[in-house]
Backbone and ligand atoms as CSV (ligand in chain L), in Angstrom:
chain,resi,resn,atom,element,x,y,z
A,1,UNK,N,N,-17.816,-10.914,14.864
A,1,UNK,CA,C,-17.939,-11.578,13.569
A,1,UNK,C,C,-19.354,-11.385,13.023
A,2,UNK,N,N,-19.680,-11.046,11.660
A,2,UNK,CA,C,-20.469,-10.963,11.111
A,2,UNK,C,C,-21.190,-12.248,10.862
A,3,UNK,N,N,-22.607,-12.015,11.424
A,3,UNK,CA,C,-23.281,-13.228,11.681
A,3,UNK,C,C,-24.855,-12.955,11.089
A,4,UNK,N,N,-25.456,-14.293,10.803
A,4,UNK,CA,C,-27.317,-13.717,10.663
A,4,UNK,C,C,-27.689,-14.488,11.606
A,5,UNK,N,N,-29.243,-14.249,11.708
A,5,UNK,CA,C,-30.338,-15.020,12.805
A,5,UNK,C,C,-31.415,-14.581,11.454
A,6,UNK,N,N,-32.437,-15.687,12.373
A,6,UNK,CA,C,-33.435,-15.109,11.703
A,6,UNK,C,C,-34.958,-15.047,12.937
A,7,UNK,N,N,-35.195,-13.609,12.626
A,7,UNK,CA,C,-36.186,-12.814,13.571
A,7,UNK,C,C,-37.649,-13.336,12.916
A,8,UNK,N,N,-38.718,-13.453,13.882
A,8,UNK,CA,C,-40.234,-13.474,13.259
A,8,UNK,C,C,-40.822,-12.586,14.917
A,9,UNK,N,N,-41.680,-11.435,13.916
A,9,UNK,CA,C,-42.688,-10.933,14.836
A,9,UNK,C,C,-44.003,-11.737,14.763
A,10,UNK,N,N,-44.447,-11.934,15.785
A,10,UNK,CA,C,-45.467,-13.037,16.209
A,10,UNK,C,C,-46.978,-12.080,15.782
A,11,UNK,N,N,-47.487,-12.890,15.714
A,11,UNK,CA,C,-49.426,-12.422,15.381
A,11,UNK,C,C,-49.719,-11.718,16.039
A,12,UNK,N,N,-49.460,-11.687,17.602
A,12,UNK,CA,C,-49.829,-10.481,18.473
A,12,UNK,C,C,-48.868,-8.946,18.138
A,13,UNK,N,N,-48.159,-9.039,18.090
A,13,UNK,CA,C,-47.587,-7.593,17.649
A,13,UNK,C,C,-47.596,-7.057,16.324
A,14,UNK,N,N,-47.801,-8.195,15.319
A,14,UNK,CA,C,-48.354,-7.206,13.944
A,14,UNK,C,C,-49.590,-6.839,14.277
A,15,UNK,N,N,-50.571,-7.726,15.162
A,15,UNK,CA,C,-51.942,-7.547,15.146
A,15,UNK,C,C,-52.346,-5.542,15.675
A,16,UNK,N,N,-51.039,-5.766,17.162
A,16,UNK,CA,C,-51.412,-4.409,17.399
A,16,UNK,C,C,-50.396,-3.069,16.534
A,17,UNK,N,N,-49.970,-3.798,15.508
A,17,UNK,CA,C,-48.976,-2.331,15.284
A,17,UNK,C,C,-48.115,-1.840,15.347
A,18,UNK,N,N,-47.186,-2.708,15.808
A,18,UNK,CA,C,-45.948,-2.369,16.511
A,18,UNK,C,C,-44.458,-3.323,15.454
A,19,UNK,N,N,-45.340,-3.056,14.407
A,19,UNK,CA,C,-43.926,-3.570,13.862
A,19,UNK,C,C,-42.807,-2.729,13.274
A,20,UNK,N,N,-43.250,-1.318,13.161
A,20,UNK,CA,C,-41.952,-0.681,13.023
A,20,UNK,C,C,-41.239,-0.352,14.270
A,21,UNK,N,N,-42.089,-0.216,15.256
A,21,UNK,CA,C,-41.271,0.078,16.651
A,21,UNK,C,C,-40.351,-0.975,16.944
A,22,UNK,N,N,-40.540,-2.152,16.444
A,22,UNK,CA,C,-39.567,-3.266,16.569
A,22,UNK,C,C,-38.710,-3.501,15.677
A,23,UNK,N,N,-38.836,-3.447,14.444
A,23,UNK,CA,C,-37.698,-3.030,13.343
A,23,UNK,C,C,-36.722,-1.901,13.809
A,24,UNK,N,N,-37.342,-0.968,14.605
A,24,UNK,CA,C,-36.366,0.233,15.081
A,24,UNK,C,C,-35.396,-0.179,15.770
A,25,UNK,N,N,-35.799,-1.324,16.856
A,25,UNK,CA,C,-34.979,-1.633,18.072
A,25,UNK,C,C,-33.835,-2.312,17.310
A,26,UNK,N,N,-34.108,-3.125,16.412
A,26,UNK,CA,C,-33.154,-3.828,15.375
A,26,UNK,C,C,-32.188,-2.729,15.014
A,27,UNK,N,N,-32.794,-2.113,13.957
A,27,UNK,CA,C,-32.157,-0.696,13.240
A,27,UNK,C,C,-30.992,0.324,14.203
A,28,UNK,N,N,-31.816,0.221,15.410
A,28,UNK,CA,C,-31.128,1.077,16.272
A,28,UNK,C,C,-29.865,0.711,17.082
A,29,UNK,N,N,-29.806,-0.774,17.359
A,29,UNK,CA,C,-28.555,-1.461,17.475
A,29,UNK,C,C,-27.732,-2.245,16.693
A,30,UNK,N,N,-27.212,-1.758,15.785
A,30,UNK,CA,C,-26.228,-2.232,14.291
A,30,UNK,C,C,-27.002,-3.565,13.907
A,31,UNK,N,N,-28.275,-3.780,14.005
A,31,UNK,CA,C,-28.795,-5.253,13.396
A,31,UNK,C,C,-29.193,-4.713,12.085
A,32,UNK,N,N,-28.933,-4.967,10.846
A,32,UNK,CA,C,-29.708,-4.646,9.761
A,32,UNK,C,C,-30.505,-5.822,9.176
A,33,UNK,N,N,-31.644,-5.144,8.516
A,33,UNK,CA,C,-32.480,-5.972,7.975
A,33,UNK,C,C,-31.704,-6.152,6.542
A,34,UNK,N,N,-31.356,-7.362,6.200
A,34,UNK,CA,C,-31.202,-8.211,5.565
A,34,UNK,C,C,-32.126,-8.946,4.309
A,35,UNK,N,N,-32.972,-8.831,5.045
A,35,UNK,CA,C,-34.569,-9.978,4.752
A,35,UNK,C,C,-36.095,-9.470,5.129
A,36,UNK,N,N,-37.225,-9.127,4.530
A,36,UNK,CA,C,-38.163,-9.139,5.364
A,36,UNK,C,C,-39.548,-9.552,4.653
A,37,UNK,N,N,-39.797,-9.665,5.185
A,37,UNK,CA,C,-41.233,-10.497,4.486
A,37,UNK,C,C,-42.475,-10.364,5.129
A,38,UNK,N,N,-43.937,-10.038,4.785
A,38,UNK,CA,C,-45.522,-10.491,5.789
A,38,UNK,C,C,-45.666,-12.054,5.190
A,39,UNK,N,N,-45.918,-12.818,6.006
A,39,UNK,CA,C,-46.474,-14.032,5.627
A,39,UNK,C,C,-47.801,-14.553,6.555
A,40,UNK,N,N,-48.515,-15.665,6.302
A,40,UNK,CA,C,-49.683,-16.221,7.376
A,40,UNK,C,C,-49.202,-17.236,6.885
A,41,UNK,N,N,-48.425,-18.324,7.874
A,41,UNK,CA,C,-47.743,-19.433,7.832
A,41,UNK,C,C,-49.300,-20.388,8.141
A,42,UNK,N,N,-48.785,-21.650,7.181
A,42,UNK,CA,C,-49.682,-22.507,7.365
A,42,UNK,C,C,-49.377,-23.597,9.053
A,43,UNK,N,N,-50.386,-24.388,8.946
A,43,UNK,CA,C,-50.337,-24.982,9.670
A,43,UNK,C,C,-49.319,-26.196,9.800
A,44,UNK,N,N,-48.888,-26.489,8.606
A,44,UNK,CA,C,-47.884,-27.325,8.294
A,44,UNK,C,C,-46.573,-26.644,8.413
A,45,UNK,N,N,-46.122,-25.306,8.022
A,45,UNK,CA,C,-44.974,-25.075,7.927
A,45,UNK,C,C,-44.867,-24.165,9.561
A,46,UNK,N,N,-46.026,-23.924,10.477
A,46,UNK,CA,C,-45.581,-23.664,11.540
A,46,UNK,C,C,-45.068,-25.033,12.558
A,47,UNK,N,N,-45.718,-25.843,12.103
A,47,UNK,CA,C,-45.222,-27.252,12.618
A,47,UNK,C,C,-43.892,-27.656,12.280
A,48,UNK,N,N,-43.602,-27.477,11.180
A,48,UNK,CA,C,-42.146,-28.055,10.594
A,48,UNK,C,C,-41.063,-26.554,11.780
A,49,UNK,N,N,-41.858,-25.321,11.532
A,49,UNK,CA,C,-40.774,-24.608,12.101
A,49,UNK,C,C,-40.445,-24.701,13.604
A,50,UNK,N,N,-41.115,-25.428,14.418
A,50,UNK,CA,C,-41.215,-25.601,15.490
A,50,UNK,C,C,-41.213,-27.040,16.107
A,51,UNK,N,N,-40.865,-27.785,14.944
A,51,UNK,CA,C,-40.494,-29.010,15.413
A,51,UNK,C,C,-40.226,-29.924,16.283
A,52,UNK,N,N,-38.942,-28.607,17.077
A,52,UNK,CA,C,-38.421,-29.536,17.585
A,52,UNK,C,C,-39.245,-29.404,19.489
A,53,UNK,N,N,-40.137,-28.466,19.321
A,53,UNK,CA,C,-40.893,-28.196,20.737
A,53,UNK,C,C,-42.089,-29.305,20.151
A,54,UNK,N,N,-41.733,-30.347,19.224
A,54,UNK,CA,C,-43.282,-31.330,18.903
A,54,UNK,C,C,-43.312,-31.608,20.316
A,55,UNK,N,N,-42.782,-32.160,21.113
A,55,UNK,CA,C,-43.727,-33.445,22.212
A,55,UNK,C,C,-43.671,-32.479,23.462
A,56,UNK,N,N,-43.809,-30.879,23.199
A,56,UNK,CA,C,-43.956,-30.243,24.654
A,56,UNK,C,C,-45.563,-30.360,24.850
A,57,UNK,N,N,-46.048,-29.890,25.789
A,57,UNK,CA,C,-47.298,-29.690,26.106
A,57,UNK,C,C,-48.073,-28.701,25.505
A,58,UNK,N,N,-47.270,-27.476,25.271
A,58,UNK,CA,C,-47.884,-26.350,24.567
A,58,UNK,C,C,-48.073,-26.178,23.059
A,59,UNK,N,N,-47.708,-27.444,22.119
A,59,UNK,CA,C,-47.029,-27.477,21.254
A,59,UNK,C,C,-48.154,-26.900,20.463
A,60,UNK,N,N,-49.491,-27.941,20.385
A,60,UNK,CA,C,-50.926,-27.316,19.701
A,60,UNK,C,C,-51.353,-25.918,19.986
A,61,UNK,N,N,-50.918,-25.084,21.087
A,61,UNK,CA,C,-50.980,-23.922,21.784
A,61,UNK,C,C,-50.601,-23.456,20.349
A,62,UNK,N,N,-48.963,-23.836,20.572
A,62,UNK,CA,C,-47.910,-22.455,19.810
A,62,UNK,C,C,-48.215,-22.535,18.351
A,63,UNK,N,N,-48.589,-23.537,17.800
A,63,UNK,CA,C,-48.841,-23.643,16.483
A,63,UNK,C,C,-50.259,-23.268,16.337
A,64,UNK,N,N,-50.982,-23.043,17.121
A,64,UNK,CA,C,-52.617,-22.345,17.067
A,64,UNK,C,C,-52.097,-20.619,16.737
A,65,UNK,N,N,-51.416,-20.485,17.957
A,65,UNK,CA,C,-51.281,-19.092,18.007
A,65,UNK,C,C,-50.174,-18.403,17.160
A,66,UNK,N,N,-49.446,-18.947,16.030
A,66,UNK,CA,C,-48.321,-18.924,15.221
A,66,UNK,C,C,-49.442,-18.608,13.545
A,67,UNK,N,N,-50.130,-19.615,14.149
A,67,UNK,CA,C,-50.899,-19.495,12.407
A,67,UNK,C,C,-52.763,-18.821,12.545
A,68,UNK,N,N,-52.299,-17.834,13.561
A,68,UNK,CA,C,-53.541,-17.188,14.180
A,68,UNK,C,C,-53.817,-15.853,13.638
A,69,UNK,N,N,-52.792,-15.146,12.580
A,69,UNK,CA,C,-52.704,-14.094,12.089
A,69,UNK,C,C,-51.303,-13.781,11.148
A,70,UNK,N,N,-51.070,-12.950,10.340
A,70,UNK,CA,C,-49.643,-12.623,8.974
A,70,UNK,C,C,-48.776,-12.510,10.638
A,71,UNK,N,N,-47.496,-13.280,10.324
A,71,UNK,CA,C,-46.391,-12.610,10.529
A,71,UNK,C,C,-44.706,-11.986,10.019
A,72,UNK,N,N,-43.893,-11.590,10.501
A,72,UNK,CA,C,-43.174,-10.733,9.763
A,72,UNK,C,C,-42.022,-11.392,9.826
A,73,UNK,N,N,-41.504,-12.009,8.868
A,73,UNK,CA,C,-39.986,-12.991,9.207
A,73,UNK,C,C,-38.597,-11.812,8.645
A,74,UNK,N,N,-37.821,-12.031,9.618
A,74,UNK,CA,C,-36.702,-11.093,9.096
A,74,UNK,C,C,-35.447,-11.870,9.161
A,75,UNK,N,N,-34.473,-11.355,7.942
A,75,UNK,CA,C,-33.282,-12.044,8.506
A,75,UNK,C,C,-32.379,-10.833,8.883
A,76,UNK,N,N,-31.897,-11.056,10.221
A,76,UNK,CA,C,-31.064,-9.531,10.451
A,76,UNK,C,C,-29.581,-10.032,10.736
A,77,UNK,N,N,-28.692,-9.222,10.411
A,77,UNK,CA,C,-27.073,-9.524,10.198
A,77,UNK,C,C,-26.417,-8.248,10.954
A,78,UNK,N,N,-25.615,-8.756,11.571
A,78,UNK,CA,C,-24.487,-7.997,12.120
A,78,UNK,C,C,-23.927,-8.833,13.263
A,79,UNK,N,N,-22.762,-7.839,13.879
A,79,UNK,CA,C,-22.284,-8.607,14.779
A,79,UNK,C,C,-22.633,-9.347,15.684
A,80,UNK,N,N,-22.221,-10.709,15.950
A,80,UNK,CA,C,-23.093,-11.552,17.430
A,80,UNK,C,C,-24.630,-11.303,17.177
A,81,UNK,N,N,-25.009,-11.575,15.807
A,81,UNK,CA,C,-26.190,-11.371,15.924
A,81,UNK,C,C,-27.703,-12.033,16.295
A,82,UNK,N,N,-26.947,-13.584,16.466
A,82,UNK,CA,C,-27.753,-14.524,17.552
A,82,UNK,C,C,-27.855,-13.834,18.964
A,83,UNK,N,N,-26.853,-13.714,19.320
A,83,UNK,CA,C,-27.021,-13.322,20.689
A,83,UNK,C,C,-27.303,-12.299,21.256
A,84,UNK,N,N,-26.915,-11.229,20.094
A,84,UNK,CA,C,-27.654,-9.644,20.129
A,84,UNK,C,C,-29.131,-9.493,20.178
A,85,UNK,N,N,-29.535,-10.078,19.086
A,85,UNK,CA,C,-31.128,-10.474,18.707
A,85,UNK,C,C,-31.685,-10.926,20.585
A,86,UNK,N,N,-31.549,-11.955,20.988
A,86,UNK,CA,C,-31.866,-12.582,21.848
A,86,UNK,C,C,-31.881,-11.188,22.904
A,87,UNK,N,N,-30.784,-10.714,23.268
A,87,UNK,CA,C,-30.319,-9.891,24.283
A,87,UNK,C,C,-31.540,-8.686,24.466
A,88,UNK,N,N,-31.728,-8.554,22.751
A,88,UNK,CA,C,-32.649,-7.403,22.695
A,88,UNK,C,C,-34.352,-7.945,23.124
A,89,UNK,N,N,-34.383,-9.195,22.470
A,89,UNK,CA,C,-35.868,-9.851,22.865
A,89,UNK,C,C,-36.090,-9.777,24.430
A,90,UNK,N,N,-35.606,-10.143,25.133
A,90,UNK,CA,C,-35.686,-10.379,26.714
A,90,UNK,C,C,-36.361,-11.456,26.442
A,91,UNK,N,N,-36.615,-12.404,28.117
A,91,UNK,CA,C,-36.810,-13.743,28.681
A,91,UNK,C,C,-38.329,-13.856,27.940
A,92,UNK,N,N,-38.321,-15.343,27.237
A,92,UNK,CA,C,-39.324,-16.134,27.363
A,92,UNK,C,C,-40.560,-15.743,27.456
A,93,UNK,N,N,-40.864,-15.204,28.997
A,93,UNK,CA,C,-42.032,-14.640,29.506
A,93,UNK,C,C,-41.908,-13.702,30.047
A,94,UNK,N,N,-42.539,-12.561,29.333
A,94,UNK,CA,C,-42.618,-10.893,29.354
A,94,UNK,C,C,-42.497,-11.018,31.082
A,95,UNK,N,N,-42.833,-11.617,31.508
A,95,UNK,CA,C,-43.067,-11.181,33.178
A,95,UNK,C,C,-41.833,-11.053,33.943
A,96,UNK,N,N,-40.841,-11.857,33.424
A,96,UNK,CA,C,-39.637,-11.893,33.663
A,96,UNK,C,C,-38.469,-11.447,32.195
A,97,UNK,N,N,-38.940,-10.559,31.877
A,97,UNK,CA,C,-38.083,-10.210,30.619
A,97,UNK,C,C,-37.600,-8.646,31.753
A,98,UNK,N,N,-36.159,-8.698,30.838
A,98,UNK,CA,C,-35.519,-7.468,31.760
A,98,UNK,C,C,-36.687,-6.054,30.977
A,99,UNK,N,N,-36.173,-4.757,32.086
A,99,UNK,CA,C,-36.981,-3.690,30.998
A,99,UNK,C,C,-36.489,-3.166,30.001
A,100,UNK,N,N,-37.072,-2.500,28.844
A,100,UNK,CA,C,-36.495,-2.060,27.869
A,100,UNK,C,C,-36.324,-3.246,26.859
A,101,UNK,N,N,-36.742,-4.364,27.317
A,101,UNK,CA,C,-36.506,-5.625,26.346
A,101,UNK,C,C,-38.133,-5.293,25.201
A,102,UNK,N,N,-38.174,-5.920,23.909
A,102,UNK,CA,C,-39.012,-5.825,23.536
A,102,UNK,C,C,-39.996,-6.646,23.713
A,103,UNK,N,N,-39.766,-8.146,24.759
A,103,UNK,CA,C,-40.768,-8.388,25.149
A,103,UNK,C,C,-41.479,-7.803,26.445
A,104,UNK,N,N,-40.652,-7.256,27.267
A,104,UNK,CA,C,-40.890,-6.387,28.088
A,104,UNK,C,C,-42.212,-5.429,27.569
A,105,UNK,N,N,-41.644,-4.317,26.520
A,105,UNK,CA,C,-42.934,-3.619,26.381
A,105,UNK,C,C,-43.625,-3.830,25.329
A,106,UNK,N,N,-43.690,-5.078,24.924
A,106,UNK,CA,C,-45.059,-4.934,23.727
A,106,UNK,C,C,-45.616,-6.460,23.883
A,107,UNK,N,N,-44.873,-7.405,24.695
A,107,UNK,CA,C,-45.838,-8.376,24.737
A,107,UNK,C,C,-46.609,-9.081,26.174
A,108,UNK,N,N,-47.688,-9.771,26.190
A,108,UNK,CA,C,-48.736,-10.155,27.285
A,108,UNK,C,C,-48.101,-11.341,27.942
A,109,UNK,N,N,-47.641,-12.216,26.932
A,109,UNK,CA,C,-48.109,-14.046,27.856
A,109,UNK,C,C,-46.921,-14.328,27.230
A,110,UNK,N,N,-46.478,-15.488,28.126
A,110,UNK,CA,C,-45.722,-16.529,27.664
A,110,UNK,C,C,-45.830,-17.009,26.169
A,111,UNK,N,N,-47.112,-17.409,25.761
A,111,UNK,CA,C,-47.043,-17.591,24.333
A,111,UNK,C,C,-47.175,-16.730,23.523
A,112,UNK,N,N,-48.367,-15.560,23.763
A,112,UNK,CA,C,-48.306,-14.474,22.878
A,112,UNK,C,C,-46.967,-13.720,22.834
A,113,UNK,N,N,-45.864,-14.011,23.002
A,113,UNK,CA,C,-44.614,-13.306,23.190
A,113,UNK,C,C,-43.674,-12.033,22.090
A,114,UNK,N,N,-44.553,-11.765,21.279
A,114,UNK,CA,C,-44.385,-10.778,20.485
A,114,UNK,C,C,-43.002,-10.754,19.119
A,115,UNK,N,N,-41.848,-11.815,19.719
A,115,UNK,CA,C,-40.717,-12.071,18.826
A,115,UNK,C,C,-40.462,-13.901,18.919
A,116,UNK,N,N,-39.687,-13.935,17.686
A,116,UNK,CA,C,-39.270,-15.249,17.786
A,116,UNK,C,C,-37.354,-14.843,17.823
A,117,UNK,N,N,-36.494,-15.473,17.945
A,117,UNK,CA,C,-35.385,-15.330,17.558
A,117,UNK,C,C,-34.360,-16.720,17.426
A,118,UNK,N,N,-33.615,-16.993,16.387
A,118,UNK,CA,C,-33.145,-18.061,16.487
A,118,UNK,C,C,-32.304,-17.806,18.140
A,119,UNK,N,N,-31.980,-19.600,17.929
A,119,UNK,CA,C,-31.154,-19.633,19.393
A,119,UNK,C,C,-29.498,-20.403,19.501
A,120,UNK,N,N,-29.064,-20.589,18.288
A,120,UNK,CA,C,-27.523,-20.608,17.664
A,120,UNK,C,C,-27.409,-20.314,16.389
A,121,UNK,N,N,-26.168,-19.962,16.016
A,121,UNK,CA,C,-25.976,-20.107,14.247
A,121,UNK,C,C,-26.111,-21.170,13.580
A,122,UNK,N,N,-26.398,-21.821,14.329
A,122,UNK,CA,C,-26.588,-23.209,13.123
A,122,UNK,C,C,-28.332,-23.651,12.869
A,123,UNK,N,N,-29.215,-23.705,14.176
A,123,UNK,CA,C,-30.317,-22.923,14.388
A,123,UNK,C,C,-30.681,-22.159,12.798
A,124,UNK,N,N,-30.271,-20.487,13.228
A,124,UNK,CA,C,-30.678,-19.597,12.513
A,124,UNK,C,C,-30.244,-20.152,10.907
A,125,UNK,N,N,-29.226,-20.643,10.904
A,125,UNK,CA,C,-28.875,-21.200,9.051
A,125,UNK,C,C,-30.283,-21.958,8.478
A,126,UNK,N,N,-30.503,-22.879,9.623
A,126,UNK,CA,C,-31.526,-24.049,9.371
A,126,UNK,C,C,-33.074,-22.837,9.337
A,127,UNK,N,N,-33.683,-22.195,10.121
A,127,UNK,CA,C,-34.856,-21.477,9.847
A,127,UNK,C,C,-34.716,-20.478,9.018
A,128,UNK,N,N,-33.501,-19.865,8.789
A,128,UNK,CA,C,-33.619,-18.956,7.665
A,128,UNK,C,C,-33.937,-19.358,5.794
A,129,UNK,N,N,-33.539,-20.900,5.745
A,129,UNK,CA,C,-33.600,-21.387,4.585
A,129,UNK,C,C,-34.725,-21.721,4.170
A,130,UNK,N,N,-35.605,-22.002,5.859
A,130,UNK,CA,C,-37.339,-22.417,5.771
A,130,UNK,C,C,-38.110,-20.994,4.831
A,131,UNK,N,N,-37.103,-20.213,5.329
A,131,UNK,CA,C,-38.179,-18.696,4.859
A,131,UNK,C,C,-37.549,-17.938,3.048
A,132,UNK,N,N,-36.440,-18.103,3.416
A,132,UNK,CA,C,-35.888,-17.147,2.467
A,132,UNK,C,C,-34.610,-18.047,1.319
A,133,UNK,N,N,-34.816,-17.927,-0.058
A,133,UNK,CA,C,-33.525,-18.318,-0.957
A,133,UNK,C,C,-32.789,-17.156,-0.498
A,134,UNK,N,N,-31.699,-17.738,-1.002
A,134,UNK,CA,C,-30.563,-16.492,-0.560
A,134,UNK,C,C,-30.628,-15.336,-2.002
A,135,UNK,N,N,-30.889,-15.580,-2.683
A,135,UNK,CA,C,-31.408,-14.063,-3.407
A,135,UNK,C,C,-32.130,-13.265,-3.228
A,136,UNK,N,N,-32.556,-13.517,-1.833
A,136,UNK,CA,C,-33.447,-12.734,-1.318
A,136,UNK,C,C,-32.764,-11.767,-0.408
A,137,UNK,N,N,-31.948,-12.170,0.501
A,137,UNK,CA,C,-30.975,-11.980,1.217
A,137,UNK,C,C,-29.919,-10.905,1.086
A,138,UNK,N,N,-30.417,-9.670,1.332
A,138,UNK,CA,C,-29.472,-8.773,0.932
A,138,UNK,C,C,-28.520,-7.935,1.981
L,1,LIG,P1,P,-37.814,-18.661,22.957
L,1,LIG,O1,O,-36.598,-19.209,22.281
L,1,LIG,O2,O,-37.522,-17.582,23.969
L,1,LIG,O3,O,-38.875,-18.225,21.964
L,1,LIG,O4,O,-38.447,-19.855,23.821
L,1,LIG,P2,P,-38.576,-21.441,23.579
L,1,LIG,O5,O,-37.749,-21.877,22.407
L,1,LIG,O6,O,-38.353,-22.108,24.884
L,1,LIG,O7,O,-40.109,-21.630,23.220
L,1,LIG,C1,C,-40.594,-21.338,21.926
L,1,LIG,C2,C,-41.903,-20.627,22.049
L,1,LIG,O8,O,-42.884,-21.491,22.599
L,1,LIG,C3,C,-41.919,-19.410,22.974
L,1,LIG,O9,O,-41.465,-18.231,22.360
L,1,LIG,C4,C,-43.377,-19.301,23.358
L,1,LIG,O10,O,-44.108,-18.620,22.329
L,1,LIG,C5,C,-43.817,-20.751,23.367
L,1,LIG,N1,N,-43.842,-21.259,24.744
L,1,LIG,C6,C,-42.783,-21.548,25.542
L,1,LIG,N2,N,-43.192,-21.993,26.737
L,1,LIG,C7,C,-44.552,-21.991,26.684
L,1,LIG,C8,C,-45.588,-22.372,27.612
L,1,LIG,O11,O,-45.322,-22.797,28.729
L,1,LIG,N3,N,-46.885,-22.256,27.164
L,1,LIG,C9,C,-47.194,-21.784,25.914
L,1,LIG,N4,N,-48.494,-21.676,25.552
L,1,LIG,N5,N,-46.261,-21.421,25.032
L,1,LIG,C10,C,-44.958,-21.526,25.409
């Protein structure tokens, strides 16, 4: 079933360059870009987007390092594309991300983790509306 998510490349991987190599990985497995945008999210709207990690420990971390440099919000569509997206990101922390994942080869740390990806469709409905009207949305 034809589905969206919505993708953000993190500050560390626009920083080094690698954002078409990651649009490719998209491109290259029936995900199309949909949506794309450079932004430098404020400090307020990385908070609202991350909400719901408010009362973790890392929380001032992720919102330091979220609004630490432009990043690239995408909305990508195709099949299972929550779970495709995800499949393609690999684990959490590059250290344990399978290989060939894109956190595997382009990102360092647990937080610097190079992608964001929603984590259900209902999720991705709710952050995609943070970023994009749907006339944007093609
Ligand atoms: P994701 O869905 O794979 O991105 O992972 P989560 O939803 O669990 O966490 C959201 C984001 O918070 C991750 O992508 C990391 O950037 C960050 N994060 C998660 N765990 C940690 C941690 O232990 N320390 C720090 N500094 N950041 C973390």
């Amino acid at each position: 079933m034809a589905e969206r998510t919505l993708s953000i490349i993190k500050p560390d991987a626009v920083s080094k360059g690698v954002i078409g190599k990651i649009v490719d990985r998209f491109e290259s497995n029936d995900l199309r870009i949909a949506a794309m945008k450079k932004v430098q999210l404020s400090r307020a709207m990385a908070e609202q987007f991350y909400a719901i990690h408010r009362e973790r420990p890392f929380f001032g971390e992720l919102v330091g390092f979220m609004t630490s440099g432009p990043v690239v919000v995408m909305v990508l569509e195709g099949d299972n594309a929550v779970a495709k997206n995800r499949e393609l990101m690999g684990a959490t922390n590059p250290k344990e991300a399978a290989a060939g994942t894109i956190r595997a080869d382009f990102a360092e740390s647990i937080d610097a983790n190079a992608v964001h990806g929603s984590d259900s469709a209902e999720n991705a409905a709710l952050e995609i509306s943070q970023f994009f009207a749907e006339f944007e949305i093609l």
